[in-house]
Backbone as ProteinMPNN parsed JSONL, in Angstrom:
{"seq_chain_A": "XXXXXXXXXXXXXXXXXXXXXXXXXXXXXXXXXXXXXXXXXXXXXXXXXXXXXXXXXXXXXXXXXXXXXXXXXXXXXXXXXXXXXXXXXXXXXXXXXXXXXXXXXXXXXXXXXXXXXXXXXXXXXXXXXXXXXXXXXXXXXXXXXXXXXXXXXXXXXXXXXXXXXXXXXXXXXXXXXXXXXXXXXXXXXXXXXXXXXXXXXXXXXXXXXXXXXX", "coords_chain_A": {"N_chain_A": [[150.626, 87.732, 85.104], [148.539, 88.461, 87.141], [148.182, 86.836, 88.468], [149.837, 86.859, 90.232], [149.26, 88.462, 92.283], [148.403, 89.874, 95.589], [145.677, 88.074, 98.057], [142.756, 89.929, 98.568], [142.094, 91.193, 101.355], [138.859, 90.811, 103.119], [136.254, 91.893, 104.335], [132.825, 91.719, 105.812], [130.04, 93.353, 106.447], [127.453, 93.952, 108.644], [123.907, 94.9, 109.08], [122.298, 95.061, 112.155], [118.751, 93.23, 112.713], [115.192, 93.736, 112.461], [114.16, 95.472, 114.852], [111.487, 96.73, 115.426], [108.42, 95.809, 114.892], [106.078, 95.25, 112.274], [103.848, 97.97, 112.01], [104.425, 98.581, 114.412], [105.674, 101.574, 115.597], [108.604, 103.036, 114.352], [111.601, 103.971, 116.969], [114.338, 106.234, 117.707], [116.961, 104.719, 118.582], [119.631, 103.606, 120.488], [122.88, 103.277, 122.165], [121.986, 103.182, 124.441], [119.391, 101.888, 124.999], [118.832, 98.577, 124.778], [117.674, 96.236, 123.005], [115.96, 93.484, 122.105], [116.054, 91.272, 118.918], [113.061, 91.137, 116.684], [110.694, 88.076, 115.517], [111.158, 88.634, 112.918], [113.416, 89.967, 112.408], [115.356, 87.97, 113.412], [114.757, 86.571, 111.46], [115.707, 88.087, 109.66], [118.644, 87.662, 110.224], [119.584, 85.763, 109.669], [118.843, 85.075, 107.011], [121.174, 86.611, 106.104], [123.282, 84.903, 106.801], [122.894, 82.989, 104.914], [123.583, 84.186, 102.954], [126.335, 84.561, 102.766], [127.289, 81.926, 103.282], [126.765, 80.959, 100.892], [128.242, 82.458, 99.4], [130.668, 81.038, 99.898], [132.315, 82.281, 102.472], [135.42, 82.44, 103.85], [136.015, 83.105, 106.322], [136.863, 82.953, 110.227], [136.069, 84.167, 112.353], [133.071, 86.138, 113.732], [132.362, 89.584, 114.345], [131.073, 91.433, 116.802], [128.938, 94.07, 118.048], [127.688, 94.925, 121.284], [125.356, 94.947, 122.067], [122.354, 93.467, 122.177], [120.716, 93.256, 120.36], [122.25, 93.155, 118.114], [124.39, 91.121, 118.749], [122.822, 88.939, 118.327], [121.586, 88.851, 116.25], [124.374, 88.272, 114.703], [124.324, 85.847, 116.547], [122.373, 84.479, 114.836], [123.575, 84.928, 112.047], [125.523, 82.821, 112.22], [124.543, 80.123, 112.808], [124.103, 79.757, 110.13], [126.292, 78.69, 109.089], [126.975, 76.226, 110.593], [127.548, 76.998, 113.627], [129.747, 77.017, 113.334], [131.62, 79.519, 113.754], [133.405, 81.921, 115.387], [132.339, 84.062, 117.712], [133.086, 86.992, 118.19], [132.918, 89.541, 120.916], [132.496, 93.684, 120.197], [133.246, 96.199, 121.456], [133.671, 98.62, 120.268], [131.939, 98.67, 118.479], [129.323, 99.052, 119.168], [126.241, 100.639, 119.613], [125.902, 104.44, 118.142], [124.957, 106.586, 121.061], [122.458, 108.44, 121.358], [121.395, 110.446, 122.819], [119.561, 113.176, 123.37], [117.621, 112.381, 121.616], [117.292, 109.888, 122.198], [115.132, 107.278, 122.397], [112.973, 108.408, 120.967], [110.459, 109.11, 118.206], [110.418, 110.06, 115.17], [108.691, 111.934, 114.762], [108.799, 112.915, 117.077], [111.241, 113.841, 117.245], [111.293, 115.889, 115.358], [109.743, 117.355, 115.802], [110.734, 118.949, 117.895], [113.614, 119.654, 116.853], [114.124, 120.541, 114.363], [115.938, 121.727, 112.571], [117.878, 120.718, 113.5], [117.761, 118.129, 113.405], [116.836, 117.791, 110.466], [119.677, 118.156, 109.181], [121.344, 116.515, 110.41], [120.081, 114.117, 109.295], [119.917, 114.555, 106.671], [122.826, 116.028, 106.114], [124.775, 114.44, 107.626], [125.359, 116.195, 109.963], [126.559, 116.43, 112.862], [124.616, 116.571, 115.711], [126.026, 117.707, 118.308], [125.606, 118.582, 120.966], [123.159, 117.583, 121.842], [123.811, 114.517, 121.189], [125.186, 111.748, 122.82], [127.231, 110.651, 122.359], [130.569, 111.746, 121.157], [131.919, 112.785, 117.994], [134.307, 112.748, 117.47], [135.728, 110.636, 119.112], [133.775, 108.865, 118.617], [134.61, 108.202, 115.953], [137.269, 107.784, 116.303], [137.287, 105.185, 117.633], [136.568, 103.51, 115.566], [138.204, 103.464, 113.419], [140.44, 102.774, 114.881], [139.521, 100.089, 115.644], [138.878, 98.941, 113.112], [141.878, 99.314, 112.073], [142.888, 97.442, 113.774], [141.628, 95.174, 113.149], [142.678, 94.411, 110.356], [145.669, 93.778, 110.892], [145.268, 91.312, 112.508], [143.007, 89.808, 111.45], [142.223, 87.119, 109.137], [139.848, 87.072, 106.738], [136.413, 88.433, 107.793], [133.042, 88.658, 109.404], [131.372, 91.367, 110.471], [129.285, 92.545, 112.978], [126.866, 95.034, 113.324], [125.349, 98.366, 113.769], [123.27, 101.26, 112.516], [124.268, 103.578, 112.421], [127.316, 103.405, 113.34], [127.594, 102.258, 111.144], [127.464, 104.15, 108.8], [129.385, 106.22, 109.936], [131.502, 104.809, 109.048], [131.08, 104.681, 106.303], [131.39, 107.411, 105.556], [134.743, 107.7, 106.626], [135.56, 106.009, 104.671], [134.252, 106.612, 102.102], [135.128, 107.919, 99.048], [133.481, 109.619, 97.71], [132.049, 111.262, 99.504], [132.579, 114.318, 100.736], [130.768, 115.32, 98.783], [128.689, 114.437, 98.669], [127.52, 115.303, 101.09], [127.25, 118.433, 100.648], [125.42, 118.135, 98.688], [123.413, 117.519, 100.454], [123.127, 114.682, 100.81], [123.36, 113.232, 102.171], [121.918, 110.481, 103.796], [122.258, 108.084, 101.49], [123.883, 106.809, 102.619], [122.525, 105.251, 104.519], [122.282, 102.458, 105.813], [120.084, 99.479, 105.45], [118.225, 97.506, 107.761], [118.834, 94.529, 108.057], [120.309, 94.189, 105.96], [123.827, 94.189, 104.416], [127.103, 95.347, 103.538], [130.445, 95.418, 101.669], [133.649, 95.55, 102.587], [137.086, 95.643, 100.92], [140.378, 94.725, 101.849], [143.591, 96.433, 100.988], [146.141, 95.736, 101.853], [147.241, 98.198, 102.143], [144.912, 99.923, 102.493], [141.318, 99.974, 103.374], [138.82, 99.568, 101.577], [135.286, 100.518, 99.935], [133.237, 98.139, 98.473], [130.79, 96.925, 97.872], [127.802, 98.266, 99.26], [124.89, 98.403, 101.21], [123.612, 95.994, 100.547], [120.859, 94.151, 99.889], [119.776, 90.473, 101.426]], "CA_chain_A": [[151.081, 88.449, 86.289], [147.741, 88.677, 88.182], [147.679, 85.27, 89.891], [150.638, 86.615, 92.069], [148.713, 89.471, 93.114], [147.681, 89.56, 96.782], [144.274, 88.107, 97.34], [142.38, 91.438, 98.909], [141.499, 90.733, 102.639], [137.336, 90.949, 103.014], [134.808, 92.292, 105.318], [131.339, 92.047, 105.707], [129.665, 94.348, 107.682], [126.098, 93.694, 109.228], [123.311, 95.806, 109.902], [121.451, 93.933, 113.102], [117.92, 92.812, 112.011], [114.226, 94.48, 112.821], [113.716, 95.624, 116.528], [109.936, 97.028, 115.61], [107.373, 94.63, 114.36], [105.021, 95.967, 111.449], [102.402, 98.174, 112.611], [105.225, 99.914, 115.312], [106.632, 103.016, 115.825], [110.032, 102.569, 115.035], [111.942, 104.894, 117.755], [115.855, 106.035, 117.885], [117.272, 103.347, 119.899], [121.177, 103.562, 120.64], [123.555, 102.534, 122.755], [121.363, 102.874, 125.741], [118.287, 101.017, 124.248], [119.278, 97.14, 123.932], [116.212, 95.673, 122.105], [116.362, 92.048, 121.131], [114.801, 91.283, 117.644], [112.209, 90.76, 116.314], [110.604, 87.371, 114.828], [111.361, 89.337, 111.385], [114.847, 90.7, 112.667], [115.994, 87.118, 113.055], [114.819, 85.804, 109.932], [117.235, 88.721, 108.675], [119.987, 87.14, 110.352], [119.527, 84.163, 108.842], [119.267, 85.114, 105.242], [122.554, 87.551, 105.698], [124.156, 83.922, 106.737], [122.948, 82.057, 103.975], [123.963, 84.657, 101.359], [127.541, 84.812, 102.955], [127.492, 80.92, 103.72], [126.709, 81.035, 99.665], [129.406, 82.988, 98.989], [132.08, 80.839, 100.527], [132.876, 82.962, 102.679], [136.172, 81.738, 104.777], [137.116, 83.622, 107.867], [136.298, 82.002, 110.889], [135.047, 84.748, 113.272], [131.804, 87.311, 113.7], [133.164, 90.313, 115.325], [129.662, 91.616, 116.907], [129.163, 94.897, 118.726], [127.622, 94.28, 122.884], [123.935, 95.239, 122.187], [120.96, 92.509, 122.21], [119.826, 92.871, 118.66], [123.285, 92.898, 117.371], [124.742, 89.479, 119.412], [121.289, 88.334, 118.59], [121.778, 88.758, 114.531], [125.816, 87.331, 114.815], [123.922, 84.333, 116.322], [121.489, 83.685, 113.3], [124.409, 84.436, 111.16], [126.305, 81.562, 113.013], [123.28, 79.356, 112.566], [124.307, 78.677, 108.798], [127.637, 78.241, 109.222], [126.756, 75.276, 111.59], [128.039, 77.323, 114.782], [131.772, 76.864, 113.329], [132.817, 80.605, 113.789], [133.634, 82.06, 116.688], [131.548, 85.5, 117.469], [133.748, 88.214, 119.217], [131.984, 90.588, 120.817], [133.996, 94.14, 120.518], [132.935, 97.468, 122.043], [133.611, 99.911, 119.156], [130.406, 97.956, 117.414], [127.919, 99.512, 119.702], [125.442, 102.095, 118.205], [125.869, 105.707, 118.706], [124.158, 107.029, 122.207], [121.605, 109.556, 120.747], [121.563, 111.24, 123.537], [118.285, 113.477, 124.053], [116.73, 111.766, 120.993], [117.215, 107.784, 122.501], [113.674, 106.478, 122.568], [111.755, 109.196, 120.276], [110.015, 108.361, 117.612], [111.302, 110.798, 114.296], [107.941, 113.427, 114.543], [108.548, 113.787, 118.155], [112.437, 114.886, 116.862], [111.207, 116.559, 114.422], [108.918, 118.84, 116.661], [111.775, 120.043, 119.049], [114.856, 119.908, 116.684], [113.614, 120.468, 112.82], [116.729, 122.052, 111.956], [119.392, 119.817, 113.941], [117.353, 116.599, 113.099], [117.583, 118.222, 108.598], [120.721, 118.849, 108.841], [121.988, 114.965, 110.799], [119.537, 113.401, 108.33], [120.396, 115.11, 104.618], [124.076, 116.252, 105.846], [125.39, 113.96, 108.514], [125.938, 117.078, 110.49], [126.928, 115.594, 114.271], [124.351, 117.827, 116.829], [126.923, 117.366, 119.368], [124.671, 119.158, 122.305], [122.269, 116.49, 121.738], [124.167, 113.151, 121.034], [125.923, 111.831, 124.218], [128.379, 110.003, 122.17], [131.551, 112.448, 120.844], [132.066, 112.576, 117.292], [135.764, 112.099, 117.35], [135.649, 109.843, 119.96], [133.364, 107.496, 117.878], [135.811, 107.938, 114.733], [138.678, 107.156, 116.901], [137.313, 103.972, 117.973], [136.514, 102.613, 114.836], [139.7, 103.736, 113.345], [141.647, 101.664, 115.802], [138.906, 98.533, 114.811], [139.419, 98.852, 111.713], [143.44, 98.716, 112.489], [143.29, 95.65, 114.176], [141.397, 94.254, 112.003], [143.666, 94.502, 108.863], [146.579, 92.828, 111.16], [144.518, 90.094, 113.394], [142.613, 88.144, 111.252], [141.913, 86.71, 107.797], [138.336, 87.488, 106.589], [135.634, 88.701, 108.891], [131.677, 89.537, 109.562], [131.172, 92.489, 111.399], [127.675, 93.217, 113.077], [126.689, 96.717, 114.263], [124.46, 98.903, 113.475], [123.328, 101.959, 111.561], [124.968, 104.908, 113.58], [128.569, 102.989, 112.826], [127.756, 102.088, 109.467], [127.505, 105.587, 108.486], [130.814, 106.724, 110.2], [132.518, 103.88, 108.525], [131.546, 105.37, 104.757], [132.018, 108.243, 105.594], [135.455, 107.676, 106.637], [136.24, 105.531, 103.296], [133.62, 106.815, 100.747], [135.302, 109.151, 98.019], [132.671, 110.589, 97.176], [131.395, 111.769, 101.093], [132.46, 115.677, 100.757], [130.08, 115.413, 97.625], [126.946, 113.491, 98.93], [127.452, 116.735, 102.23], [127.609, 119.333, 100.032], [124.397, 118.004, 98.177], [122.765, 117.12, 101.456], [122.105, 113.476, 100.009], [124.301, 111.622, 102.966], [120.86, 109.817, 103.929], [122.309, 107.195, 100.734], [125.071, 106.16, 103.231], [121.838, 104.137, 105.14], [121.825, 100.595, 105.72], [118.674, 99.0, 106.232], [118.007, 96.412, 108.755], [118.84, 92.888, 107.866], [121.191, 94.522, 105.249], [125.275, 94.113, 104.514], [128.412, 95.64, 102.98], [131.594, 94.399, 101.638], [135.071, 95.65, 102.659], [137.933, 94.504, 100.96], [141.695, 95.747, 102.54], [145.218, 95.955, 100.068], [147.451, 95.944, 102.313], [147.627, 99.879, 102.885], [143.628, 100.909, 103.395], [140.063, 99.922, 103.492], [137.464, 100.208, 100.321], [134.27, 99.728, 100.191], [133.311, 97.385, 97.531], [129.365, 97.247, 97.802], [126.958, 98.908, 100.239], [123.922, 97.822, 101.787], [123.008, 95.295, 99.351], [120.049, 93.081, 101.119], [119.883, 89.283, 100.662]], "C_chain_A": [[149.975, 88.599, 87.338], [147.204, 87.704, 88.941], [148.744, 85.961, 90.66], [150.331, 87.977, 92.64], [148.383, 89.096, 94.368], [146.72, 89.267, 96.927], [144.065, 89.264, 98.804], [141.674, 90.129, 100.271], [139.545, 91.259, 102.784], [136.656, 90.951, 104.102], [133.661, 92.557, 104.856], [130.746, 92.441, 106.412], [128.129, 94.381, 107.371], [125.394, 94.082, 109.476], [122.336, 95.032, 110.67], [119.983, 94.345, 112.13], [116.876, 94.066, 112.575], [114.6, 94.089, 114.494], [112.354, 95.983, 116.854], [109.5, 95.88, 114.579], [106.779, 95.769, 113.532], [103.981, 96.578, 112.057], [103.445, 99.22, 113.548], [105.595, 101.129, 115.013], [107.831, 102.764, 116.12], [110.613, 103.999, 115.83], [113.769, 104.933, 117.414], [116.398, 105.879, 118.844], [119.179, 103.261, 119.569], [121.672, 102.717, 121.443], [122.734, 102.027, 124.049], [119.835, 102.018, 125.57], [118.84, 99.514, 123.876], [117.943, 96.612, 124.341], [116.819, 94.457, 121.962], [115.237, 92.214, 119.828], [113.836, 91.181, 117.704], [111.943, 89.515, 115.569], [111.49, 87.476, 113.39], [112.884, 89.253, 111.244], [115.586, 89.186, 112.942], [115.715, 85.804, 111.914], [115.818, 86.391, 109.279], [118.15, 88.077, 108.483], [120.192, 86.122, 109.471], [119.42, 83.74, 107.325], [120.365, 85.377, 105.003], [123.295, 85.903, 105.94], [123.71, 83.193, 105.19], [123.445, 82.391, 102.624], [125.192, 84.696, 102.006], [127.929, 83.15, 102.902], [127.893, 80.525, 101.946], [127.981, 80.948, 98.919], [130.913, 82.393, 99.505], [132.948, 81.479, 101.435], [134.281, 82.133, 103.628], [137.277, 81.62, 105.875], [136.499, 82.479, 108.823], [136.039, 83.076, 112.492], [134.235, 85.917, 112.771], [132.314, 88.098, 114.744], [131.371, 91.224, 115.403], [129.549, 92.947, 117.944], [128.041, 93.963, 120.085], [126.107, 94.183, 123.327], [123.151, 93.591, 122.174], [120.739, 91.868, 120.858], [121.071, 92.561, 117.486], [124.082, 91.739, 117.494], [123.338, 88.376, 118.871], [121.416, 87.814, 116.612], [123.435, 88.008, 114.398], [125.268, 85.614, 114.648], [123.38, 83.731, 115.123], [122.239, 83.517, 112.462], [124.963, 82.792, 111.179], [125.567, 80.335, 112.293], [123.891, 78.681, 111.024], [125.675, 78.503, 108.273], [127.601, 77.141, 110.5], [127.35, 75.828, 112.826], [129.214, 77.367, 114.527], [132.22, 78.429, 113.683], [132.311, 81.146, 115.139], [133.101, 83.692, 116.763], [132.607, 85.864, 118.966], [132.965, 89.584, 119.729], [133.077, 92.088, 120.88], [133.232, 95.569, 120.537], [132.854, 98.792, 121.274], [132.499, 99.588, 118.672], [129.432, 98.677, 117.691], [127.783, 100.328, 118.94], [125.904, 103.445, 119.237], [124.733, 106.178, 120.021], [123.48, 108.316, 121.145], [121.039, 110.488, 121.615], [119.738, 111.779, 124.264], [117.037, 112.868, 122.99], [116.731, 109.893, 121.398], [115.711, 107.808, 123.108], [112.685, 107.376, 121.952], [111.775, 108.739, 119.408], [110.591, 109.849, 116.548], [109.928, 112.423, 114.414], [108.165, 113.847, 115.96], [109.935, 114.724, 118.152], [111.896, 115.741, 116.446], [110.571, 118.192, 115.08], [109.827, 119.812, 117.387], [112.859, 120.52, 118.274], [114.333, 119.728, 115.218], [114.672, 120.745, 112.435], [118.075, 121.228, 111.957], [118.877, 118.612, 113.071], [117.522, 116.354, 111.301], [118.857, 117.826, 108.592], [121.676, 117.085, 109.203], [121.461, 114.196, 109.322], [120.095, 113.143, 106.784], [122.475, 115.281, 104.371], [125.194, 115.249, 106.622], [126.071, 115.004, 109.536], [125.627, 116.739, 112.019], [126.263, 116.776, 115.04], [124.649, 117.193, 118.087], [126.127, 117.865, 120.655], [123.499, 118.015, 122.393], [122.708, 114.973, 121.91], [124.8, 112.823, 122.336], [127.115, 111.311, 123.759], [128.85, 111.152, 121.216], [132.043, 111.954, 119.338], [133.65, 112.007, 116.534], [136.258, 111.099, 117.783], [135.282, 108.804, 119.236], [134.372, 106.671, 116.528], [136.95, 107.121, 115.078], [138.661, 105.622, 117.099], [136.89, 103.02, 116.814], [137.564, 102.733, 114.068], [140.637, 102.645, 113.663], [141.001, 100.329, 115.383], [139.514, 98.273, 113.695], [141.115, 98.533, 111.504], [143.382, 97.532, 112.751], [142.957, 94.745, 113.636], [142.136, 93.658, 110.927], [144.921, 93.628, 109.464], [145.812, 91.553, 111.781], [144.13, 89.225, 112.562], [142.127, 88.209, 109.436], [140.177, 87.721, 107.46], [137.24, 87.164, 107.421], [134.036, 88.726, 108.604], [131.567, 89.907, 110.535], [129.398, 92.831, 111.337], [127.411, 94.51, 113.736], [125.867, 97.198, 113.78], [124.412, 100.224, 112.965], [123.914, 103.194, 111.699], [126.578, 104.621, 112.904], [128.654, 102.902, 111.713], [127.797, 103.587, 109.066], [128.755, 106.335, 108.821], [131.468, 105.991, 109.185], [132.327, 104.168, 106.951], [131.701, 106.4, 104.795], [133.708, 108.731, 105.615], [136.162, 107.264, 105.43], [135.554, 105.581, 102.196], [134.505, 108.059, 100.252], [134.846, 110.256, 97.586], [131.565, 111.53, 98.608], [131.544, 113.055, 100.846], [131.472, 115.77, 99.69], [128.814, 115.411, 98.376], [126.959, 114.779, 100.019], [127.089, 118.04, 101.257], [125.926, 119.121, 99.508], [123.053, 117.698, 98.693], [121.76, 115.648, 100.889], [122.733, 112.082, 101.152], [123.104, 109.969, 103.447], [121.724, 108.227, 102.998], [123.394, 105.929, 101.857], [123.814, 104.725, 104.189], [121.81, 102.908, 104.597], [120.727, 100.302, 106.11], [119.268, 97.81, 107.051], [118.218, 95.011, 107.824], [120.145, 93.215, 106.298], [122.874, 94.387, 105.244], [125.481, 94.74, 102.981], [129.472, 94.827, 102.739], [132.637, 95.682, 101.641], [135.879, 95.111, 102.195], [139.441, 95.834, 101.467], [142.772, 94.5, 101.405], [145.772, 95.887, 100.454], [147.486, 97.144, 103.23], [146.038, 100.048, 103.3], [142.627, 99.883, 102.411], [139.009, 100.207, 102.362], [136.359, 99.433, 100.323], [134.114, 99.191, 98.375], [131.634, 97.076, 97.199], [128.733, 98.032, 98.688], [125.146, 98.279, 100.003], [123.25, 97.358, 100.836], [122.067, 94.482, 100.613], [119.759, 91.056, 99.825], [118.995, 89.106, 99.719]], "O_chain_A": [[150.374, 88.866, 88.471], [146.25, 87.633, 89.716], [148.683, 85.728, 91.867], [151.114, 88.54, 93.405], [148.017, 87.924, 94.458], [146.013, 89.872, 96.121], [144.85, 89.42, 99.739], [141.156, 89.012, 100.246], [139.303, 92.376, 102.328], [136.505, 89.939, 104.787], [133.341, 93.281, 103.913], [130.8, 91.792, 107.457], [127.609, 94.695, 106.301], [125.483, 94.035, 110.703], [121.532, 94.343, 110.042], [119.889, 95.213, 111.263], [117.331, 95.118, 113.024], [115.034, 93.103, 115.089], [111.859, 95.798, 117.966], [110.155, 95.281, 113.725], [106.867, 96.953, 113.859], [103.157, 95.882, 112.651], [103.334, 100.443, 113.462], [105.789, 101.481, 113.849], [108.334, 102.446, 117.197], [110.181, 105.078, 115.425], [114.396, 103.961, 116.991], [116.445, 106.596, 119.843], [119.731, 102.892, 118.533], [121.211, 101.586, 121.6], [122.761, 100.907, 124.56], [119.454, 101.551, 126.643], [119.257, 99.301, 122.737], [117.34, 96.541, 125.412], [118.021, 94.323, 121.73], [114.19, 92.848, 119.698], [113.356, 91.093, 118.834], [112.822, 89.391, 114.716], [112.261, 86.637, 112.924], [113.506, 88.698, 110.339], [116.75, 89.291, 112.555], [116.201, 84.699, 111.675], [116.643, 85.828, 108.558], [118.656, 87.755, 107.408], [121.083, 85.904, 108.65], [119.703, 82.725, 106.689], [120.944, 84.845, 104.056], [124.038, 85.677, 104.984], [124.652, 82.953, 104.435], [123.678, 81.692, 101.639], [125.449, 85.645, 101.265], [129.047, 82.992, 102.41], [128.949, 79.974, 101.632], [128.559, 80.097, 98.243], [131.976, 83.014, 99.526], [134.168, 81.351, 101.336], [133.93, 81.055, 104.108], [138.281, 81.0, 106.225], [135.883, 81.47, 108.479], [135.854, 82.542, 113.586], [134.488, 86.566, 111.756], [132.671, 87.637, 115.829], [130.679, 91.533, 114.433], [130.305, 92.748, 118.895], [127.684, 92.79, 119.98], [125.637, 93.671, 124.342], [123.91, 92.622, 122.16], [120.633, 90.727, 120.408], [120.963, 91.985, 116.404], [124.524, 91.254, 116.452], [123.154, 87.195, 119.169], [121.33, 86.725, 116.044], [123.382, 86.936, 113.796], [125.394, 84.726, 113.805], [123.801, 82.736, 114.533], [122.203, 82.46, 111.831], [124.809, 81.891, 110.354], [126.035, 79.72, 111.335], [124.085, 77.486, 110.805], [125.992, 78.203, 107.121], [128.367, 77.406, 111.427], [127.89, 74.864, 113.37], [129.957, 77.758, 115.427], [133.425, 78.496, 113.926], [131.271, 80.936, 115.763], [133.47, 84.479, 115.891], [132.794, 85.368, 120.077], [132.523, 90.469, 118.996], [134.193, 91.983, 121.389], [132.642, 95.936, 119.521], [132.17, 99.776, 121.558], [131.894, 100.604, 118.33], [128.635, 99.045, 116.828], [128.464, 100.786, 118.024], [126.141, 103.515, 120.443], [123.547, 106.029, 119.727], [124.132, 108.94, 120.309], [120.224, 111.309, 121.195], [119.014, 111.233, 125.097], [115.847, 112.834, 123.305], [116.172, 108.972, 120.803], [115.348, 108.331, 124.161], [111.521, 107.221, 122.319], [112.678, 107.939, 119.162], [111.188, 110.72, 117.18], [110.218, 113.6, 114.2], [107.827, 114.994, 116.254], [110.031, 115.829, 118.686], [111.895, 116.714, 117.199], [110.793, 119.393, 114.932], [109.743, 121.037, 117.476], [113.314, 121.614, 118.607], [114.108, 118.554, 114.924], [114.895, 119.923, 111.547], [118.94, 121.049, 111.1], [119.541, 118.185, 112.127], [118.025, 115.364, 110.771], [119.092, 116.943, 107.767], [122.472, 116.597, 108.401], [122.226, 113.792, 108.447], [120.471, 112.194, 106.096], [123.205, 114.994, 103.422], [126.37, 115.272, 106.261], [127.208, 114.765, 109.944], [124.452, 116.779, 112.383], [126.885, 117.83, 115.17], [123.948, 116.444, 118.767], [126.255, 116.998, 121.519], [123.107, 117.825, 123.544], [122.073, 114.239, 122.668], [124.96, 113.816, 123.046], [128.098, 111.386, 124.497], [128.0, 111.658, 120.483], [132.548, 110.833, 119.286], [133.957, 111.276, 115.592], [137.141, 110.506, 117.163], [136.048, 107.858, 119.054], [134.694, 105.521, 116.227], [137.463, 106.168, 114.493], [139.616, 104.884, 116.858], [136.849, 101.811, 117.042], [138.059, 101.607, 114.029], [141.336, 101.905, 112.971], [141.702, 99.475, 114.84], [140.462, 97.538, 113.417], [141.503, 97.583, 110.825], [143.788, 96.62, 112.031], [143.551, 93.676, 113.493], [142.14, 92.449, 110.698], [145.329, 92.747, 108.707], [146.028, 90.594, 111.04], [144.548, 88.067, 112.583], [141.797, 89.189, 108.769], [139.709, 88.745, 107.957], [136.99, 86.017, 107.792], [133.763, 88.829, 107.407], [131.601, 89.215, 111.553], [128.614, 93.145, 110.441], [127.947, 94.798, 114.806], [125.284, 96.395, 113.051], [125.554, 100.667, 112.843], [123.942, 103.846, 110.655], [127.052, 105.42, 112.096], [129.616, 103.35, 111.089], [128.947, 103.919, 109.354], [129.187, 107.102, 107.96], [132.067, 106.679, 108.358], [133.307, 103.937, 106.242], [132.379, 106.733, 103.822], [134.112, 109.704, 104.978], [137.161, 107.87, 105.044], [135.882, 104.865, 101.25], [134.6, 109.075, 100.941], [135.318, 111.338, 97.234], [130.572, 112.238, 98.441], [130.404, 113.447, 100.594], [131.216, 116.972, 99.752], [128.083, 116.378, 98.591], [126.062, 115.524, 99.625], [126.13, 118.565, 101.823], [125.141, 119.964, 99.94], [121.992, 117.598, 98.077], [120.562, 115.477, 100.667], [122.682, 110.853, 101.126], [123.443, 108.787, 103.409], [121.843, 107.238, 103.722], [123.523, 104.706, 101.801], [124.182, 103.573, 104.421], [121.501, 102.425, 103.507], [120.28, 100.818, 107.134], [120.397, 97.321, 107.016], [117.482, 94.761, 106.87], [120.712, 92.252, 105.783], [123.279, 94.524, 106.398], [124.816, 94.768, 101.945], [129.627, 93.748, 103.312], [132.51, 96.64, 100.879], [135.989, 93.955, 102.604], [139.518, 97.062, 101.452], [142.884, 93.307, 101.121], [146.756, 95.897, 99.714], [147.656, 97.225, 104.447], [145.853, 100.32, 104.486], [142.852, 99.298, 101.351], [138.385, 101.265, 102.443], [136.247, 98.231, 100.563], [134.665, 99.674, 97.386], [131.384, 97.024, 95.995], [129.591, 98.861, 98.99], [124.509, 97.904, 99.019], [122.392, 98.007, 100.238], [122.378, 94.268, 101.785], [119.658, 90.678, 98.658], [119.031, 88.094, 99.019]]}, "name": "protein", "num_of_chains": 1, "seq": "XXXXXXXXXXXXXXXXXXXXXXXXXXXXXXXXXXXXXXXXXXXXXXXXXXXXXXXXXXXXXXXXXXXXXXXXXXXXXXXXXXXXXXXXXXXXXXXXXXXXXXXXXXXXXXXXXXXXXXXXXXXXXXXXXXXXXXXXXXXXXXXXXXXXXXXXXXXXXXXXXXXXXXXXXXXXXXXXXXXXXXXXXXXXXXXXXXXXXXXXXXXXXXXXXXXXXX"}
């Protein structure tokens, strides 16, 4: 009976590559910050293709949020899939605006906002007076991605970055009121040059790994 099961629709979701070089000060860089990579940051790309290229994967587009470093990592993906898939770029992707923290470095947060900056970090707790981007607002729009996704197209790679990734287990981790509660949400981070797997039944969205790196 389990060959005429459905086969489970599959996403892979991208975290763009390095934007600081070794030796930098990495800073929190959002929507309003478009960085292109780094040397490093597109070697990422280019492994995350070869472990997906690996894997057979066999959609035939990169759905890529509008930033620099994130169109920039799509491409490298591309790269080992000989250019065959078609990169969409799609506006929900972008990173979260960080509002009065876009371009500080984490001690110069830390100095003004120790308690907001704890509390985002350990709990994912949204300091809405600070961020410029709207916490419902952001939900909403990946929400609706995520919708169109599930009807539009076969199997995907999604690039975006670490702001989204974090909404997006939140929204479909199980265990999220837990990891809050224990102030451990931090686990939800993707690193740089890092991916996820999505697979969809039909009715909803599960995650299936998390930020495994090639």
């Amino acid at each position: 009976m389990t060959g005429n099961l459905p086969k489970m629709k599959k996403l892979f979701l991208v975290r763009h590559g390095n934007t600081f070089s070794a030796g930098e000060t990495p800073l929190y860089v959002g929507a309003r910050s478009d960085l292109p990579l780094t040397e490093e940051g597109h070697k990422q790309g280019q492994r995350v293709g070869e472990v997906l290229s690996r894997e057979k994967f066999s959609g035939t587009e990169i759905y890529s949020g509008p930033l620099k470093r994130q169109l920039e990592t799509a491409a490298e993906i591309n790269k080992q899939f000989a250019g065959a898939l078609e990169i969409v770029t799609a506006s929900e992707l972008v990173e979260i605006d960080y509002g009065l923290w876009e371009g500080l470095s984490e001690e110069e947060i830390k100095s003004s906002w120790a308690t907001e900056y704890e509390q985002w970090t350990k709990k994912s707790l949204w300091p809405a007076k600070i961020f410029a981007t709207l916490e419902p607002e952001q939900q909403m729009r990946i929400q609706s991605f995520l919708a169109r996704i599930a009807v539009e197209t076969t199997d995907a790679i999604v690039v975006t970055s670490n702001g989204v990734l974090r909404i997006i287990y939140s929204m479909l981790s199980p265990n999220w009121n837990e990891l809050q509660s224990r102030g451990e949400t931090s686990k939800a981070k993707v690193r740089t040059g890092a991916y996820c797997l999505l697979e969809y039944d039909g009715k909803k969205w599960m995650i299936r790994s998390w930020n495994e790196r090639p």
